[in-house]
N, C-alpha and C positions, 0 to 999 in steps of 0.2 A: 861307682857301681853300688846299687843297695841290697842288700843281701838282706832275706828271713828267714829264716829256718823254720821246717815245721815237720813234725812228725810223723812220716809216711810208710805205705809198703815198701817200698826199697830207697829209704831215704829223706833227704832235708830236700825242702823245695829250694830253688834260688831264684828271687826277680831280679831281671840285668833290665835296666833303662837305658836303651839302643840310642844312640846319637847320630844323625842323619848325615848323611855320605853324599858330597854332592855327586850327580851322576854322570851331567853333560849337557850341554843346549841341546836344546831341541830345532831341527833341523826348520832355517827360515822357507816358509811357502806365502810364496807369490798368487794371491790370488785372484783370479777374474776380476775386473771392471766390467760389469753389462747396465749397459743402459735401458731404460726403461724401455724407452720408445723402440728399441731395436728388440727385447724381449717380446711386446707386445703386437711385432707386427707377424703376418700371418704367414709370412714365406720363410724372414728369418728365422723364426724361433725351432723350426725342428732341425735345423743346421745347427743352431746352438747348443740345442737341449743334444744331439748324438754328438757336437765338442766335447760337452760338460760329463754324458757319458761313460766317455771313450778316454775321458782323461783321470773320470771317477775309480773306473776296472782297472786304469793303468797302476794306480797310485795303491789298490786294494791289499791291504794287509794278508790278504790271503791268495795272494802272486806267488809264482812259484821260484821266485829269489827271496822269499821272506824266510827267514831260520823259524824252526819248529822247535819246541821244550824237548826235552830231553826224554821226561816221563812227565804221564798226569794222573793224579789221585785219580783211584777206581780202574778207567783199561788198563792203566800200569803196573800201578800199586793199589794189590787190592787192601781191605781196610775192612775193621771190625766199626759195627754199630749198636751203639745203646739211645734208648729215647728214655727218657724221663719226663710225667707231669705234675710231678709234686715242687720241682725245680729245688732239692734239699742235698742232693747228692753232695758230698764234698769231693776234692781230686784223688784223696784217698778210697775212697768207696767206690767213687768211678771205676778208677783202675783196679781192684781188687776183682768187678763185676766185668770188666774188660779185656782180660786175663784170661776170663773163662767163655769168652766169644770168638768163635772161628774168624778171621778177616777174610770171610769171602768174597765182599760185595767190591761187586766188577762196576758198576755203573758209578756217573757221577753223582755226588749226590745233589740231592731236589724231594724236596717235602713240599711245600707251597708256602702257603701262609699259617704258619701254627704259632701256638703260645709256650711247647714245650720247648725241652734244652736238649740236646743231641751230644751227644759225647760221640768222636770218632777215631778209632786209635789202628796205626799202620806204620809201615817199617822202610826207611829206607835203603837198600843195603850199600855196604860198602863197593860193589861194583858200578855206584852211581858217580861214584867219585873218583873213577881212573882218570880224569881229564882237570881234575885238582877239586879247586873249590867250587862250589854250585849255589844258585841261586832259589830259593823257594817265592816263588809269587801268589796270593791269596786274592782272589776273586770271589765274587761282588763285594763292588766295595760300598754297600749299603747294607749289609749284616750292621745290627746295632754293638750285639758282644760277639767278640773272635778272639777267646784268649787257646794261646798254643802254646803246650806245654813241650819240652822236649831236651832231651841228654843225646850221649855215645851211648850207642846198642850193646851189650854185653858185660857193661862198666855200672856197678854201682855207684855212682856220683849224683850230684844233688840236679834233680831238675831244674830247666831256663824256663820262663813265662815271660811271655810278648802278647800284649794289647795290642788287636787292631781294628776293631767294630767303629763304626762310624759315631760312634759314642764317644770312644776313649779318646784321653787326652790327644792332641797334636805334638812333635811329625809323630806317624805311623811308619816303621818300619827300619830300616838298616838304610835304606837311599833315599833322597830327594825326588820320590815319582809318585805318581796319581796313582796306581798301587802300591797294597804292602809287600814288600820284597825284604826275607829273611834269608843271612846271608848264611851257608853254613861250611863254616870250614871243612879241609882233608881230614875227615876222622883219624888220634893217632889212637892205634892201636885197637881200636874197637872192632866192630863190624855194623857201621853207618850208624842210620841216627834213627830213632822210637820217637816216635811223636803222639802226644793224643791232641784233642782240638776239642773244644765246647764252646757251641754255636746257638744260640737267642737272640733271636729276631722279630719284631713287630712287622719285619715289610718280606720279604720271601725268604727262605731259608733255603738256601742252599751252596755247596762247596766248593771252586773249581781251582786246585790249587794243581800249580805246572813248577815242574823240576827244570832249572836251565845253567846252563853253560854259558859263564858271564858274558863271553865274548856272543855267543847265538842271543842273547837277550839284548845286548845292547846295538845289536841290529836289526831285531827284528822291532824293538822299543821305538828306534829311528822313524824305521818305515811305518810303523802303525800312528807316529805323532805328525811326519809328515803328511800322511793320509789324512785324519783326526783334524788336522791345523785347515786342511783342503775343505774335508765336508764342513765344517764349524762358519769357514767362512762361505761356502754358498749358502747354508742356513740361515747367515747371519743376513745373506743378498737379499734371498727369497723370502724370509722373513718382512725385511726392510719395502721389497718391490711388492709383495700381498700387501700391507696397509697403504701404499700409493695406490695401487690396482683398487681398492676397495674404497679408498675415499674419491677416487676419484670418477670411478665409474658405479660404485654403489651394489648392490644387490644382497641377498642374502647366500649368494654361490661363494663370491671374491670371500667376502665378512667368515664364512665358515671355514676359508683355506684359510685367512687368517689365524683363524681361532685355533684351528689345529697346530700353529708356529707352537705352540706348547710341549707339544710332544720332543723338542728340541731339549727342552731343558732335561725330558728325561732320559734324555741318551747321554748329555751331560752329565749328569749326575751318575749313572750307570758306569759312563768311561773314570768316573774319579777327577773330573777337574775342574768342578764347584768348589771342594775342599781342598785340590792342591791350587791350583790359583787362587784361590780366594779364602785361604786360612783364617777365618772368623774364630779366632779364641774362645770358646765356652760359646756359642752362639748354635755351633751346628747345625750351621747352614744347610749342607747336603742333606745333612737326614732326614729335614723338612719338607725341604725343597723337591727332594727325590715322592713322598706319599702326596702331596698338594698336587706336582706333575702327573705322576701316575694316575691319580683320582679324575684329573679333568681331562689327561687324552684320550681314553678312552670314550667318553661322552661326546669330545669334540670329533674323531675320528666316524662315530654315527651321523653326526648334523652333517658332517662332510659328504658321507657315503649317501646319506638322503637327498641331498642337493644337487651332488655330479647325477647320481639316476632320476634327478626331474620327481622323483615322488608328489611332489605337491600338485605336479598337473596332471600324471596320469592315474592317481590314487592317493587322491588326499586325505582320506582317512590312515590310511599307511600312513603315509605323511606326518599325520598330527599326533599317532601313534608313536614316530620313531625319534619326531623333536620331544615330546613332551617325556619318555624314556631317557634322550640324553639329559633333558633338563632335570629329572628327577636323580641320576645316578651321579650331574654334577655336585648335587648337595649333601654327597657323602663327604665331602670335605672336613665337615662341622665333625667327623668319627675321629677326627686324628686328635684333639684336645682332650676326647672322652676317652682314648684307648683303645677304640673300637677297630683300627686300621686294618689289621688281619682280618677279623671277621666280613666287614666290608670291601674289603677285595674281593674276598670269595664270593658272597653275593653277586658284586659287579661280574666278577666272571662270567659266571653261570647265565646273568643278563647277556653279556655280551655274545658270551656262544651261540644262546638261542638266538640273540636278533639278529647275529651274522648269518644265521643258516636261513632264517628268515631274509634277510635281505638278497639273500644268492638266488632263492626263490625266486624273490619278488625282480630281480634286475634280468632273471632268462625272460620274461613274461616282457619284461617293458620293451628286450631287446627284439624280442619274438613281432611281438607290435609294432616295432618299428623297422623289421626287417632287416636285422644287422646293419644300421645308419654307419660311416665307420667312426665319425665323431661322435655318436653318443656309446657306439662300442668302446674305447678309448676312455672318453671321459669314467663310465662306467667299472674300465677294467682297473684303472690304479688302485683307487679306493679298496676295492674290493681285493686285490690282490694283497694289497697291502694288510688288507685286515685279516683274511687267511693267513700271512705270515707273522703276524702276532697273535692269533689263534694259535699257532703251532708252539712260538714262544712262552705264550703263557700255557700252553698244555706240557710243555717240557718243563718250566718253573713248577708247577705241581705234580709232578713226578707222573703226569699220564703218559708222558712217552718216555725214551730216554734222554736223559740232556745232552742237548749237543751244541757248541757255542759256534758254529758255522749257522744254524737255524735261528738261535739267538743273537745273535747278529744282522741276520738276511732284513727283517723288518726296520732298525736301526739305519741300514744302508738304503734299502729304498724307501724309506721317509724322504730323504728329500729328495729324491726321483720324482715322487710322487706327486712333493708340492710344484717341483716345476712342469712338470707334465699338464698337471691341472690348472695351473698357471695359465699355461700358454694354451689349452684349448679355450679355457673357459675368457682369456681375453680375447682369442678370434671368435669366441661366439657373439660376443659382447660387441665388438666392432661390425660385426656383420649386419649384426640386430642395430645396431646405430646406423649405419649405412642405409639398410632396408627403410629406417626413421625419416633419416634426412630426404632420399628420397622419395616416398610417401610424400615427407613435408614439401621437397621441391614440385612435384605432382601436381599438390593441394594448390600450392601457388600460383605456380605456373596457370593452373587451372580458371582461379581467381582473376588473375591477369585476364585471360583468353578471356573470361565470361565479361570481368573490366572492361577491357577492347572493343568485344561486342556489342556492347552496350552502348559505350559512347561513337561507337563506329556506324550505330542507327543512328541515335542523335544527330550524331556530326552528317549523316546523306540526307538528314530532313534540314537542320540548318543550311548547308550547301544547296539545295536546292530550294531553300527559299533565300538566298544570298543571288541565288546565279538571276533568279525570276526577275528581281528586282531591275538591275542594266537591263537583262532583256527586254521586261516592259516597257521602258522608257525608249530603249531603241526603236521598237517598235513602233510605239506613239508616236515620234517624233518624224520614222520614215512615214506613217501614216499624213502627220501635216505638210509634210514636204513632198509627200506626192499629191495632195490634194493641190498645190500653187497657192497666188493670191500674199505667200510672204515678201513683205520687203528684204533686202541685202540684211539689214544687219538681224530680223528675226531669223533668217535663215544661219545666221552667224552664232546664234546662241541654240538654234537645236542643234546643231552641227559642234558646238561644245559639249552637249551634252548628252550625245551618244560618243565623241573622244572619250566623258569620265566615265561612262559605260562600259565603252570598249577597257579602258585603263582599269577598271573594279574587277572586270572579268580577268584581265592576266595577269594582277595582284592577288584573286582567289586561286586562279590555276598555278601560279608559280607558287602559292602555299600549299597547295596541296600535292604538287612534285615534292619541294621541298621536305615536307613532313612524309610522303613514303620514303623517301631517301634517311631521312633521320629513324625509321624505323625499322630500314633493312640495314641498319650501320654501314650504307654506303654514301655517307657524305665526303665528298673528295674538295679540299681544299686549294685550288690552283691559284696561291700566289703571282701579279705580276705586276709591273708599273702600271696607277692608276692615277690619274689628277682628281684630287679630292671635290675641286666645283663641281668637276660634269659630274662626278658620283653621287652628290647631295643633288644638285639640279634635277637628274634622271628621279632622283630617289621621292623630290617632294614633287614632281608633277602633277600629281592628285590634288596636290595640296594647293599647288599656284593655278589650278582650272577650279578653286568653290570658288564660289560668289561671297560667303561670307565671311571668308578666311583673308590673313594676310600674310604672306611669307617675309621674315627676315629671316637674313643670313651670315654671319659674322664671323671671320677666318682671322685666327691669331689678334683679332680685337681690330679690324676692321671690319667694317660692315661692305659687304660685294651685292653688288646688283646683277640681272639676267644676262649683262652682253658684256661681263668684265669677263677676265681670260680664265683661263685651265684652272688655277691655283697651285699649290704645292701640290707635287705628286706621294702617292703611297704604295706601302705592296699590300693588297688585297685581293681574293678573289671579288674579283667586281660585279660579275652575275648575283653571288649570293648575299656582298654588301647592299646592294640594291635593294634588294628584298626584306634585308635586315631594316635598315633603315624608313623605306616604305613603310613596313608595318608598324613602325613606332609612331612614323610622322600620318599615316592615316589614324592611326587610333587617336592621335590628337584633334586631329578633325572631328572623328566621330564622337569624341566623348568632350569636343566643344561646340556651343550656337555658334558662338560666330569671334574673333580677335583673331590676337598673334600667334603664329606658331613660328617659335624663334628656334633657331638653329646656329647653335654656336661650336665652332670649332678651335682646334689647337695641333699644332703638329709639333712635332721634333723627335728626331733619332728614327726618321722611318715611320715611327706609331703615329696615333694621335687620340686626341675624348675630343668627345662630343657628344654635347646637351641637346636635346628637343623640349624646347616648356608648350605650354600652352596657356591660357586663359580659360580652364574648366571649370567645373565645380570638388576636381580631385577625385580620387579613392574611396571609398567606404576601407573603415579601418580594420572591419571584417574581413576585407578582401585582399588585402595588401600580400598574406604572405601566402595567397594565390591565385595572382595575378601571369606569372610564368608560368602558371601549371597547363597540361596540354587541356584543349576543347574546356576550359575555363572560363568562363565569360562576367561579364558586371551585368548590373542595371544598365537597361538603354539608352543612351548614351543623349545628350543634346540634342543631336541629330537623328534622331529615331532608330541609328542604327546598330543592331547588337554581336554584329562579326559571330564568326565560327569558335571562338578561341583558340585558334592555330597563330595570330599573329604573336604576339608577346612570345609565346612559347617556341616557335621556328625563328625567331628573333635572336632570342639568348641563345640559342644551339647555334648558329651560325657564326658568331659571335664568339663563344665559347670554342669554339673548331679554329678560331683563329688566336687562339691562347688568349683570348680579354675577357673580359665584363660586362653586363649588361643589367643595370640596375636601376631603381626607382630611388633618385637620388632627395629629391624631394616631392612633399605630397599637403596643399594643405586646400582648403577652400575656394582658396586664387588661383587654385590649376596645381599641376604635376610637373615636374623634372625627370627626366630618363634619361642617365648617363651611357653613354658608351666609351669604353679605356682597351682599345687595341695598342697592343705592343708590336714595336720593329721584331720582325724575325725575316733572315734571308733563305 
């Protein structure tokens, strides 16, 4: 214990250097897991947000199981006041000048932000202390000096001095808590305890010191750390889900909830537990931390409120008005190096008062316009509530109203109310307006498609009917010479094959073009059954074995089969629309060759099988190759003059593809083309 003696009105000073008392854990809280995706969806989130609530009210330090102080400076104990600006007084002088001041003042105290020193001197009496020893607790714990002086009332004996300004050395106080808590014995023999208190302060100056009954403080201490441990961590959620919310969906709404996360550290700092967790030796963290916070929530808490009311779209002059205010009153920061903190408060104030009244204005007008919407009423109402209740607050910190730490508080608690409120409207806005996007964008497409469709859906009844003209003519011609007479047997033999390839062109165009409305009303139905692979290539190149120029070979497992050998191995396929598949491979080889092979090579096993069609053409363009499948696609004219609809290659590979295979352009060069086909067994 260091003891100095100094020469006083009634005595020798004494400094005792208080040795810290551990107090207790702090009760563990379990908190929420919320996932993003369930925050941000549009049904769950106000289920959540009246969970988080209803479990916030439950846990509220101001529950009616919470213990109350005993007494609190001012209602209680009222208290004598002197100010000082010359800041020279010594504690001798003080109290000489203290002595001769009534302690009337009932209120708590609250000056604002000033540069002078306060001296506060009041009594506690003995009948505070019928339940033993009592505990004194000293609030805010962002005063820079809070030295308190204090002896037994009635007893000339040497005054105690205790440091506990967010300046003074570390620990502060008689316990291990995020406040200063002076412990003060059963007075013997006196009549309680005389205290004065001298208070300078750079950041708000004011007093609220509560008398308690160890056992009522170390439960109501519980419940306010388990609450404190509660909000700390949804802050820490909401915090964490705002920068996902905003990187991922972007805007300048999310970005300002973000930015508001700041205001966190100043309730932090307010509650004392920058400095008790995070005891930085000579660094003085909280004291910094606490003017730097203060400085920028304010400014953030504007960008906010202009953003939830839409100002930029319904009065963007406002608008530019009210960022470019936050942006200036953020650069009050640079006051804290200079000394200027208190004054710049004050200013900010004064700013802030008038643009909140100004914004209340301005959000009946928007709300008026838009007819009480109930979402941008909501959106609208946190901010703004929120900012009335820190208008109150800092109207109580500068002594315009009376201090009351239930008001002092109220803004504190619904900060983060407010970020999650604004959270979850502002990401159903967000998704809605994404919604509205996508379909817009589906719209547009779909749109494109139809106008696509149409398009090639003229094409394709102008090619089709110059596709269909063609057999027709020649049937024609042909009944013409044949009803004329005069032909021999075998002429009549060859017009008579060549209204067959007519006839065979016309239900190889019709069967594509069933085929192809079937593939685009997604009703292609695959009816697997036993089918022998000859008759299904046989049926399939009949086109091919009636040209004159062509020559069909056939070759099954690596022998070669002629027209009158048997069945072959059987497969499961639908055989109607194998038919068709293959057809139009083995025509295209026709038509895009003069005259050779078109070889046809098979392979079976396990049920499946590949199979090759080459031909002797002139191949591909290398242009063309990677859309050759594409629908109503077509090449150059082919050898044969003929240019097809481009349904075949394309109702080819979808039929194909429906029977889980392949259908590909295996080779392609000068000497002609390769088109594989690789059907697999399925039962």
């Amino acid at each position: 214990m260091a003891r100095l003696g100094v020469s006083g009105v009634s005595g020798s000073v004494q400094i005792i250097t208080g040795q810290p008392v551990s107090m207790m854990c702090v009760l563990p809280v379990r908190l929420f897991t919320l996932k993003c995706q369930e925050i941000t969806r549009q049904r769950g989130f106000p289920l959540t947000l009246l969970c988080v609530l209803g479990l916030l009210l439950a846990l509220s330090p101001s529950s009616s199981y919470a213990s109350e102080p005993s007494s609190v400076l001012g209602p209680d104990i009222p208290y004598g006041l002197l100010a000082e600006d010359e800041q020279a007084l010594t504690f001798d002088e003080a109290a000489r000048r203290l002595q001769r001041i009534q302690r009337t003042q009932r209120d708590i105290f609250a000056v604002g932000y000033v540069d002078g020193v306060y001296w506060l001197a009041f009594h506690v009496p003995q009948a505070a202390f019928s339940q033993g020893e009592q505990w004194l607790r000293l609030a805010p714990t962002y005063i820079d000096h809070l030295r308190v002086y204090y002896r037994e009332a009635g007893i000339d004996t040497d005054w105690l001095i205790r440091e506990f300004g967010d300046l003074s050395p570390m620990p502060r106080g008689d316990l291990d808590y995020r406040f200063p808590v002076l412990r003060l014995p059963t007075p013997q023999g006196g009549d309680g305890y005389e205290f004065i208190v001298r208070l300078q302060s750079t950041s708000a100056t004011l007093l609220y010191a509560t008398l308690w009954d160890p056992g009522s403080f170390m439960n109501a201490a519980s419940l306010k750390d388990t609450f404190w441990g509660f909000y700390f961590g949804l802050a820490a959620i909401s915090t964490i889900l705002a920068l996902y919310l905003a990187l991922a969906f972007g805007g300048r709404l999310l970005w300002s909830i973000f930015t508001f996360s700041v205001s966190y550290l100043v309730v932090a700092c307010i509650q004392g537990y920058v400095d008790w967790l995070l005891p930085v030796w000579g660094l003085h963290l909280q004291h910094y931390l606490t003017s730097v916070s203060v400085l920028l929530a304010y400014p953030a808490l504007l960008w906010l409120a202009a953003e939830c009311l839409g100002l930029r779209d319904h009065v963007p002059r406002i608008y530019a008005w009210v960022t470019g205010a936050a942006a200036a009153l953020s650069l009050f920061i640079i006051s804290i190096p200079l000394g200027l903190f208190g004054h710049v408060m004050t200013v900010q104030a004064i700013a802030y008062f008038c643009t909140a009244i100004a914004l209340l204005v301005i959000a009946a007008y928007i709300l008026w316009v838009e007819r009480l919407k109930a979402s941008t009423l909501l959106m609208a109402a946190s901010p703004l509530l929120l900012m009335a209740a820190s208008v109150l607050a800092l109207s109580s910190v500068f002594g315009l109203i009376n201090f009351n730490a239930d008001i002092y508080l109220l803004w504190q608690y619904m900060l983060v109310v407010n970020m999650l409120l604004v959270m979850g409207i502002a990401s159903s806005r967000i998704l809605q307006q994404r919604r509205a996007q996508q379909e817009s964008e589906q719209l547009a497409y779909e749109l494109d498609i139809e106008r696509e469709a149409r398009f090639h859906q003229r094409q394709f009844m102008g090619m089709v009917s110059h596709e269909f003209r063609t057999p027709l003519a020649i049937m024609s011609a042909t009944l013409q010479n044949l009803r004329g007479g005069g032909l021999e047997k075998d002429q009549q033999e060859v017009r008579f094959q060549k209204m067959e390839r007519a006839v065979d062109r016309l239900t190889q165009l019709t069967d594509n073009c069933l085929a192809d409305a079937r593939l685009s009303a997604n009703a292609l139905y695959v009816e697997r059954q036993p089918t022998h692979l000859f008759d299904l290539i046989h049926s399939a190149a009949a086109i091919v074995s009636l040209s004159d120029r062509h020559e069909l070979k056939i070759t099954i497992d690596g022998q070669e089969v002629g027209n009158s050998e048997g069945a072959g191995p059987e497969i499961r396929v639908d055989p109607a629309l194998m038919r068709i598949a293959l057809a139009n491979v083995m025509d295209n080889a026709v038509k895009y060759s003069g005259r050779g092979t078109v070889a046809v090579e098979c392979r079976t096993g396990g049920g499946g099988f590949t199979l090759s069609v080459s031909d002797d053409g002139d191949g591909v363009p290398q242009s063309m190759v990677p859309h050759i499948f594409e629908r109503y696609r077509r090449t150059v004219a082919g050898a044969s003059g003929g240019e097809g609809v481009g349904l075949g290659l394309y109702v080819a590979r979808q039929i194909v593809e429906a029977h889980a295979g392949r259908l590909e352009l295996a080779e392609n060069s000068e000497r002609g083309c390769r088109f594989l086909f690789t059907v697999p067994c399925q039962d």
